[in-house]
C-alpha positions in Angstrom: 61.5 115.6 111.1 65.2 114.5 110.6 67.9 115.6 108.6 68.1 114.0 104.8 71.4 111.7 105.1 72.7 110.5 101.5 74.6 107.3 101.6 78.0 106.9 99.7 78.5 103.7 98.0 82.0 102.9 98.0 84.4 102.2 95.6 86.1 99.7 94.8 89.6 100.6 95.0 88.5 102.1 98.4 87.0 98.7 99.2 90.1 96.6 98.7 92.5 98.7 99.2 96.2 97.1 100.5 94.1 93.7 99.6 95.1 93.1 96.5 99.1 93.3 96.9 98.6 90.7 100.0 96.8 88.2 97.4 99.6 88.3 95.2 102.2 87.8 97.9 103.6 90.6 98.7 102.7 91.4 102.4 104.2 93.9 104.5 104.9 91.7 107.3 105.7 93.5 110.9 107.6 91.5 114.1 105.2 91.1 116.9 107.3 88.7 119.2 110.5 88.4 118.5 112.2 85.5 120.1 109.8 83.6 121.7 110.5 80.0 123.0 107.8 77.3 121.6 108.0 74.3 123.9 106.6 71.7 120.9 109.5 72.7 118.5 112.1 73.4 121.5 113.7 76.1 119.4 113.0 79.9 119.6 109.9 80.9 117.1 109.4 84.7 115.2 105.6 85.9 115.1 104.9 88.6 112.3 101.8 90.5 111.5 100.7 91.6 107.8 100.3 95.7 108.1 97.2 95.2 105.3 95.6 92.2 106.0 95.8 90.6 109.1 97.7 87.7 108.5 100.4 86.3 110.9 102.7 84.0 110.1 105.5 82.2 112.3 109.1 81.4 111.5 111.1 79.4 113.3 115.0 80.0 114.1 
């Protein structure tokens, strides 16, 4: 026979944890490409990365 393995339910603040700043707007947004060229624009573009939740966003210069 196996061993007896109890399963954890998790909490919720263990759950959605960093989530809950990003839905109120404040991300914590990291550079990924800095100074890339997007032809469609024609002007140089800024890609960042949310640490928390995934979210990229671009910013043109």
């Amino acid at each position: 026979m196996g061993d007896v393995v109890k399963f954890r339910k998790p909490k919720l603040s263990d759950k959605h944890k960093g989530k809950t700043l990003c839905k109120s707007g404040f991300h914590k947004w990291e550079v990924v490409q800095e100074k890339q060229f997007d032809v469609k624009q024609g002007r140089l573009v800024t890609v960042y990365h949310c640490i928390r939740c995934g979210v990229k966003k671009t910013e043109a210069r």
